[in-house]
TISELO-160181 format. One record per atom (N, C-alpha, C): x, y, z; residue in three letters; atom name; chain. Coordinates in pm, whole numbers. Example, Ala and Ser with C-alpha at 12.3 -4.5 7.8 and 13.67 -1.06 7.14 Angstrom:
BEGIN
+--------+--------+--------+-----+------+-------+
!     xx !     yy !     zz ! res ! atom ! chain !
+--------+--------+--------+-----+------+-------+
!   1319 !   -569 !    780 ! ALA !    N !     A !
!   1230 !   -450 !    780 ! ALA !   CA !     A !
!   1320 !   -330 !    780 ! ALA !    C !     A !
!   1285 !   -225 !    708 ! SER !    N !     A !
!   1367 !   -106 !    714 ! SER !   CA !     A !
!   1290 !      3 !    787 ! SER !    C !     A !
+--------+--------+--------+-----+------+-------+
END
This chain:
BEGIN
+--------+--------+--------+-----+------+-------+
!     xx !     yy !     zz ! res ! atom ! chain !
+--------+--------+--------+-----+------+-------+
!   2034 !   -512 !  -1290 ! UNK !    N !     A !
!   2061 !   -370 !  -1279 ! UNK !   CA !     A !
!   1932 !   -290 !  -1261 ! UNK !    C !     A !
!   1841 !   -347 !  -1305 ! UNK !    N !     A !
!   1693 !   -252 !  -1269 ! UNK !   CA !     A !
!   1680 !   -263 !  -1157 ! UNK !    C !     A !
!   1679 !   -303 !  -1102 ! UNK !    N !     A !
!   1625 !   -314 !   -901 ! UNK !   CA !     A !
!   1732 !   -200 !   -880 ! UNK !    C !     A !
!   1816 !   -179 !   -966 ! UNK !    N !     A !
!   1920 !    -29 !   -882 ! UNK !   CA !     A !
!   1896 !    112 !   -981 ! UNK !    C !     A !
!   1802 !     90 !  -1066 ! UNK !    N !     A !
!   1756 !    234 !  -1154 ! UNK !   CA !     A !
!   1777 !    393 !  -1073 ! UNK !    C !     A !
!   1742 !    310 !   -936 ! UNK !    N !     A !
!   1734 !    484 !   -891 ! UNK !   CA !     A !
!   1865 !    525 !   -841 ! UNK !    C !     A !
!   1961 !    426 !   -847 ! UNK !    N !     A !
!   2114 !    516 !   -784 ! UNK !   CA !     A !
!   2173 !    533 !   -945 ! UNK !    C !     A !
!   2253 !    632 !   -881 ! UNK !    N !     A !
!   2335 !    695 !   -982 ! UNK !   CA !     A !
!   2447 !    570 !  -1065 ! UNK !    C !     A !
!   2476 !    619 !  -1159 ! UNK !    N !     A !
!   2600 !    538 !  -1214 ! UNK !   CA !     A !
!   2735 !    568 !  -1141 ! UNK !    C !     A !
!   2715 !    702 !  -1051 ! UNK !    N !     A !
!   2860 !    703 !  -1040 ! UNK !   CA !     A !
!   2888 !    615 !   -868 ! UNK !    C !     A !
!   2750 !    633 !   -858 ! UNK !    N !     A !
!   2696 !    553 !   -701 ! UNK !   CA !     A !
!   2739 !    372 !   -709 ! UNK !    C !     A !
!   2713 !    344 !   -813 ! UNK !    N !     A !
!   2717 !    231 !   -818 ! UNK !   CA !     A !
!   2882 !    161 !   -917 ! UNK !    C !     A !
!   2956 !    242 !   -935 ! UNK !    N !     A !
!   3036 !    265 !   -959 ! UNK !   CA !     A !
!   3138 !    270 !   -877 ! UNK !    C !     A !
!   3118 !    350 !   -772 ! UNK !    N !     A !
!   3183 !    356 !   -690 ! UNK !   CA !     A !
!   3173 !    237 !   -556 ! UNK !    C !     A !
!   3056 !    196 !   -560 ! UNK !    N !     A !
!   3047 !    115 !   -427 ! UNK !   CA !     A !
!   3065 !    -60 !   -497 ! UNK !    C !     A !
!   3077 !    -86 !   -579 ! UNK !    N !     A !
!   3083 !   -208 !   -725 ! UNK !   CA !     A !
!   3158 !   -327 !   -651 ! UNK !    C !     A !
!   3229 !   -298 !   -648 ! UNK !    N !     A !
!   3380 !   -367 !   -548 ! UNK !   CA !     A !
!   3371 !   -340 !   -358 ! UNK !    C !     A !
!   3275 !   -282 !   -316 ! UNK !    N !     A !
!   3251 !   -258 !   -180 ! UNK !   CA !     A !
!   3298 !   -368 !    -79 ! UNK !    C !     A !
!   3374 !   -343 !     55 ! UNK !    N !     A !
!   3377 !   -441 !    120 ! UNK !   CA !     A !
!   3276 !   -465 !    218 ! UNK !    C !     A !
!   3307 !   -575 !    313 ! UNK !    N !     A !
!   3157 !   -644 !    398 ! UNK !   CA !     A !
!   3166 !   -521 !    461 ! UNK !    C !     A !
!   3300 !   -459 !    535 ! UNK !    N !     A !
!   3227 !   -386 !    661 ! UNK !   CA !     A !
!   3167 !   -198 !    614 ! UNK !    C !     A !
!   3194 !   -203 !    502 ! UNK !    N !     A !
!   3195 !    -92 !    441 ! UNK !   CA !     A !
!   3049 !    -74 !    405 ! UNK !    C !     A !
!   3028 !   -190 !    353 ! UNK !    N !     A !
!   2878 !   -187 !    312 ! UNK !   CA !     A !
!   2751 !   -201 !    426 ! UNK !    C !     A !
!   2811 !   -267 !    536 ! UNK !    N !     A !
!   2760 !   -286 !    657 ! UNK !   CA !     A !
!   2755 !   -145 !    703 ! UNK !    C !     A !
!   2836 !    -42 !    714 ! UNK !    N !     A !
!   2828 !     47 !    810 ! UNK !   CA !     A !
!   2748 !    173 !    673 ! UNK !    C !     A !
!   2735 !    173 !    533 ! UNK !    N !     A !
!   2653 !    220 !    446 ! UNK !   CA !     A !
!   2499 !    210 !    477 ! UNK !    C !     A !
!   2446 !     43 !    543 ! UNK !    N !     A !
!   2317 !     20 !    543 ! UNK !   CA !     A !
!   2300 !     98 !    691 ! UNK !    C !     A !
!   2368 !    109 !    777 ! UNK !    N !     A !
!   2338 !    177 !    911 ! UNK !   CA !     A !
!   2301 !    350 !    861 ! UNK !    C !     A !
!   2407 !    384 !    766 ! UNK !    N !     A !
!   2386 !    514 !    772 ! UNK !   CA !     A !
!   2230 !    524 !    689 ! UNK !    C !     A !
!   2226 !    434 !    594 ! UNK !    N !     A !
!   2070 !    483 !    519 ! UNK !   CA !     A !
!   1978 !    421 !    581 ! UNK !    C !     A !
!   1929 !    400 !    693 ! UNK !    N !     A !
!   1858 !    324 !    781 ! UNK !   CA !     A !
!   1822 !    467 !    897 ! UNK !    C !     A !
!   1972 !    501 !    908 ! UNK !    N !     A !
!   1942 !    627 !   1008 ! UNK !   CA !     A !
!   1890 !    740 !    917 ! UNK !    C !     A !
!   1933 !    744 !    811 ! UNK !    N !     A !
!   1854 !    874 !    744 ! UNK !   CA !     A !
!   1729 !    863 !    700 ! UNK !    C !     A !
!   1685 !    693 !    710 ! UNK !    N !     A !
!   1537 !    685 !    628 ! UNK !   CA !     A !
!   1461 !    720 !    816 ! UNK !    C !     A !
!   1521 !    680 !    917 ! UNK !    N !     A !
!   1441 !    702 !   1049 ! UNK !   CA !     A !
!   1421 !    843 !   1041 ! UNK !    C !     A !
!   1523 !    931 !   1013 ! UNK !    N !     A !
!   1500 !   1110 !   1071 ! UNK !   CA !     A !
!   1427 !   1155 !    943 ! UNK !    C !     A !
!   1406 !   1095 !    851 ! UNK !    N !     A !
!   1322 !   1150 !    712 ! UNK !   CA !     A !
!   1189 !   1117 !    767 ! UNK !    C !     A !
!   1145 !    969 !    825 ! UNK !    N !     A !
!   1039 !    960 !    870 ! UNK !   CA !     A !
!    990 !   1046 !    979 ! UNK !    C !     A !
!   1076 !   1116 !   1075 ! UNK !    N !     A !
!   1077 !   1136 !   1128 ! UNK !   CA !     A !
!   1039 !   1278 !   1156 ! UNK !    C !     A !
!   1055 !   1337 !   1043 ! UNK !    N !     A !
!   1050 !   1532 !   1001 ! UNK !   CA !     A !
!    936 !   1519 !    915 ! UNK !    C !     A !
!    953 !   1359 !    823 ! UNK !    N !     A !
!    771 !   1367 !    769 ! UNK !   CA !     A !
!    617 !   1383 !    826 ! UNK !    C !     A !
!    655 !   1340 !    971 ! UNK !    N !     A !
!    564 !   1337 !   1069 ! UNK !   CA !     A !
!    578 !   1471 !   1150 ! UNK !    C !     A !
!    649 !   1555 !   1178 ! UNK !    N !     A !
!    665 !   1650 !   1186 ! UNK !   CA !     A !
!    638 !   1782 !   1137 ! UNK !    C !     A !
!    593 !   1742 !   1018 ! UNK !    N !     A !
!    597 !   1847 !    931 ! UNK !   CA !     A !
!    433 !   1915 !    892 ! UNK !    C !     A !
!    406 !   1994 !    950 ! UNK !    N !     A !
!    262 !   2040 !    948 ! UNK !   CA !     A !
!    185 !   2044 !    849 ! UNK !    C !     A !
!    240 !   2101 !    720 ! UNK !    N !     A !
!    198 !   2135 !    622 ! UNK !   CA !     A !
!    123 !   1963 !    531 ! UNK !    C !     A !
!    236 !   1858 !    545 ! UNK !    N !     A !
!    240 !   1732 !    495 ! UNK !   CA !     A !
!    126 !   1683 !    563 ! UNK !    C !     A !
!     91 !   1711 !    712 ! UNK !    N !     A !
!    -15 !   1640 !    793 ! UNK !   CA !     A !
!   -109 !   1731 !    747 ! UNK !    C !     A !
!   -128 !   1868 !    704 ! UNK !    N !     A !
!   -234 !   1930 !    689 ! UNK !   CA !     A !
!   -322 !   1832 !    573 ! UNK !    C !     A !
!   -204 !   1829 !    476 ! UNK !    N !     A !
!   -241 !   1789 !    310 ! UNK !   CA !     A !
!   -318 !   1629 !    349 ! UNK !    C !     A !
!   -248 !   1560 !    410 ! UNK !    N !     A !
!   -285 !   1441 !    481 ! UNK !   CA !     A !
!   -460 !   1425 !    517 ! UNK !    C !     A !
!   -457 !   1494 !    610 ! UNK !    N !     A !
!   -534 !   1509 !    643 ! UNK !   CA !     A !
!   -706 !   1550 !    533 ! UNK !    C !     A !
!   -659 !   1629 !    458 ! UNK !    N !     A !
!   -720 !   1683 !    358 ! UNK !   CA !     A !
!   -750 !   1573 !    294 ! UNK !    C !     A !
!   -652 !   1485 !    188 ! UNK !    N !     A !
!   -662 !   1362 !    132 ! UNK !   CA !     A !
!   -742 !   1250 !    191 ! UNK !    C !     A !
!   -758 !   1244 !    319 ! UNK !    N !     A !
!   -829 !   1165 !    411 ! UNK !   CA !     A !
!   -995 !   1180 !    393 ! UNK !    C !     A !
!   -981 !   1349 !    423 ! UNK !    N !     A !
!  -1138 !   1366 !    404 ! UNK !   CA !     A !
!  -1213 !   1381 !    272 ! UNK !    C !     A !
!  -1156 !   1407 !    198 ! UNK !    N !     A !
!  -1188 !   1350 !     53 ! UNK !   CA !     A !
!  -1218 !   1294 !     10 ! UNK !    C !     A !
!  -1121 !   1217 !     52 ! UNK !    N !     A !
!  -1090 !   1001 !     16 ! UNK !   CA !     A !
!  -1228 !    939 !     95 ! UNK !    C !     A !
!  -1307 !    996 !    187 ! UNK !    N !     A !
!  -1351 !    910 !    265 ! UNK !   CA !     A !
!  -1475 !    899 !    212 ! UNK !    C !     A !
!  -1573 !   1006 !    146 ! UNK !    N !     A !
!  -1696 !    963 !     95 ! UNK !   CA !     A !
!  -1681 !    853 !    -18 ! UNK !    C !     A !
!  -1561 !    888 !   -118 ! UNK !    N !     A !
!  -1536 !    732 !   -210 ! UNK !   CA !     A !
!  -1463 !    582 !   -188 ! UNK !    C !     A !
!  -1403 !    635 !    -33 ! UNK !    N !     A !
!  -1387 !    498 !     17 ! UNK !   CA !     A !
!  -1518 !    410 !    117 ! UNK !    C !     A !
!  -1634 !    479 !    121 ! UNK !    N !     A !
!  -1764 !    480 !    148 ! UNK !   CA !     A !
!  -1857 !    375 !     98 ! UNK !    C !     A !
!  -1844 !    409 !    -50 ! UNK !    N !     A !
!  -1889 !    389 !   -164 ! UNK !   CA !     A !
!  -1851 !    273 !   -177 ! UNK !    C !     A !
!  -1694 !    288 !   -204 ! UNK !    N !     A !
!  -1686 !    145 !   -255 ! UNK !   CA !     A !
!  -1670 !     43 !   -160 ! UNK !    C !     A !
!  -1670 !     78 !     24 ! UNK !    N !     A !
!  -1686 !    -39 !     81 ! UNK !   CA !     A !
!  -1877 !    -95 !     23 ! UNK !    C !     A !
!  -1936 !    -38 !     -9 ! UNK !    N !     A !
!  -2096 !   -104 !      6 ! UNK !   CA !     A !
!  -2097 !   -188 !   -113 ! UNK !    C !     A !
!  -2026 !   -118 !   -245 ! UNK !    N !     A !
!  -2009 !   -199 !   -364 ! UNK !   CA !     A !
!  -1945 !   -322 !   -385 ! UNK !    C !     A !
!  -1836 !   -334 !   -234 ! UNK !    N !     A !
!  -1774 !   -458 !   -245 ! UNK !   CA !     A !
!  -1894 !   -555 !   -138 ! UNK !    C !     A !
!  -1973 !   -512 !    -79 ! UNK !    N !     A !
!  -2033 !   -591 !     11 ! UNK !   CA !     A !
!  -2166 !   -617 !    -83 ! UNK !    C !     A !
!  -2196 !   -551 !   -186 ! UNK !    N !     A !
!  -2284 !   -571 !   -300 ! UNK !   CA !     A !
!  -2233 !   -726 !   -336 ! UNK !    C !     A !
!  -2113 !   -666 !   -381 ! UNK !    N !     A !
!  -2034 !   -825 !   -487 ! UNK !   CA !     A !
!  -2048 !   -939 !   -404 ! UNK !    C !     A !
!  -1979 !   -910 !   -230 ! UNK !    N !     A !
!  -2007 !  -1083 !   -165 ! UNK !   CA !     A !
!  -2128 !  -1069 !   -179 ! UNK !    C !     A !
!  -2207 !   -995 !   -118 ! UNK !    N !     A !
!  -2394 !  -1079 !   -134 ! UNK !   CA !     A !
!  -2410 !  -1123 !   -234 ! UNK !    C !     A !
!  -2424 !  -1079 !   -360 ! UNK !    N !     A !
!  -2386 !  -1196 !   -444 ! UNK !   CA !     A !
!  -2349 !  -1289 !   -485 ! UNK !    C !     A !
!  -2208 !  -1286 !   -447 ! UNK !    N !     A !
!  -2124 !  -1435 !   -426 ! UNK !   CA !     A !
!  -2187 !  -1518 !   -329 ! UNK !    C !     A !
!  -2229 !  -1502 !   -270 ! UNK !    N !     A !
!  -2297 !  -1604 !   -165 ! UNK !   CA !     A !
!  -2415 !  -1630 !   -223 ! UNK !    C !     A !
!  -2514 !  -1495 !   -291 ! UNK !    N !     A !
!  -2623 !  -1575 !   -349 ! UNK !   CA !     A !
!  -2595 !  -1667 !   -439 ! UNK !    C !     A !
!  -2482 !  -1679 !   -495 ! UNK !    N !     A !
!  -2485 !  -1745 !   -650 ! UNK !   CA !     A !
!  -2407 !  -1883 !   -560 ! UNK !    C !     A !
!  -2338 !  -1894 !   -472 ! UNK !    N !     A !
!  -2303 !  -2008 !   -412 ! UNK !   CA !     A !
!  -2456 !  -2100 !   -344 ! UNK !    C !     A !
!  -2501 !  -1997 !   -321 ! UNK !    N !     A !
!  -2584 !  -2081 !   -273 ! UNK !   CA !     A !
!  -2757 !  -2146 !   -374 ! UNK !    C !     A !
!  -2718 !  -2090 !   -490 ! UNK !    N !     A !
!  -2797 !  -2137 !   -600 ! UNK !   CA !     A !
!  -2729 !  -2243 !   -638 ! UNK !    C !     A !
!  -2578 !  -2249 !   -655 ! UNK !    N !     A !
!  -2504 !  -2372 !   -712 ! UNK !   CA !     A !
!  -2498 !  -2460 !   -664 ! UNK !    C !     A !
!  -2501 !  -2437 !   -468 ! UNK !    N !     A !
!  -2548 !  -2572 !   -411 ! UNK !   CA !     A !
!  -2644 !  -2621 !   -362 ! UNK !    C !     A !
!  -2777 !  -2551 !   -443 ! UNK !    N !     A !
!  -2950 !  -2629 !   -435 ! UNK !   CA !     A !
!  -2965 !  -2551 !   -310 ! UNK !    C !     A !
!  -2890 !  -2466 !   -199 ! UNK !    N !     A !
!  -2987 !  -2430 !   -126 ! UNK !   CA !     A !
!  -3114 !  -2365 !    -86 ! UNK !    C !     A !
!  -3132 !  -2277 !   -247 ! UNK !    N !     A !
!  -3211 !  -2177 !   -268 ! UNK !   CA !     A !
!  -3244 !  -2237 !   -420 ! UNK !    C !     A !
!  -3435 !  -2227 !   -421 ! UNK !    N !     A !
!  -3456 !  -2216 !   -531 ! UNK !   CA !     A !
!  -3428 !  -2094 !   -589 ! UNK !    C !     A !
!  -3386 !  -2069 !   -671 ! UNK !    N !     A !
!  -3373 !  -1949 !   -767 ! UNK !   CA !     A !
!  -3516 !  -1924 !   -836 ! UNK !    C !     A !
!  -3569 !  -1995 !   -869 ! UNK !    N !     A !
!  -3745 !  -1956 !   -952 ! UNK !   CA !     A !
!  -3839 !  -1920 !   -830 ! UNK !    C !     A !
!  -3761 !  -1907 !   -668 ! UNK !    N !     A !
!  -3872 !  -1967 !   -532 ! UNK !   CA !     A !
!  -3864 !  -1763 !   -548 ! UNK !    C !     A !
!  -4011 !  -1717 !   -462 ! UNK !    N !     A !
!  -4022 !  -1617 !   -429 ! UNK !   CA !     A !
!  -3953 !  -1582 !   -293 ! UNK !    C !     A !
!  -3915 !  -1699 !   -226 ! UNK !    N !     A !
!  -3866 !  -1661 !    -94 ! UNK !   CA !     A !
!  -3715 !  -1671 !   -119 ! UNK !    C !     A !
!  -3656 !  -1609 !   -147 ! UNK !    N !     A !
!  -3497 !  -1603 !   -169 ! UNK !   CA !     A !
!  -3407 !  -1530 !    -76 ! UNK !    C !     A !
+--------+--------+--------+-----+------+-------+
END
């Protein structure tokens, strides 16, 4: 019953006993309403404004943490390659 938290009791109540073609022609209709929802979401100026906004925000700390993750592999590779003798670790040339 958790995978259905978000419909109603009387939703699920009612559709409980559902037949094949009934339920078949249910998934068409919420298929077409999730297309025209997508569809007015993209449409909708205000949502692309905010979008947009979130983007440029987001982008100096998604910046950041691409260099911090390219920190971590250089590392990982240095420390792979201490574990397999290719590099002295005590050598000045590392």
């Amino acid at each position: 019953m958790a995978k259905h938290s978000k419909l109603g009791t009387a939703f699920i109540e009612n559709f409980q006993n559902v037949a094949q073609d009934v339920a078949e022609q249910e998934i068409v209709k919420c298929l077409q309403k999730i297309s025209l929802l997508k569809e007015e979401m993209a449409a909708d100026p205000k949502l692309s404004e905010l979008k947009e906004m979130v983007k440029d925000l987001a982008g100096g700390y998604k910046s950041v943490i691409k260099v911090e993750k390219a920190k971590i592999d250089f590392f990982v590779e240095k420390i792979e390659e201490i574990q397999s003798g290719e590099v002295n670790p005590t050598s000045s040339a590392k």
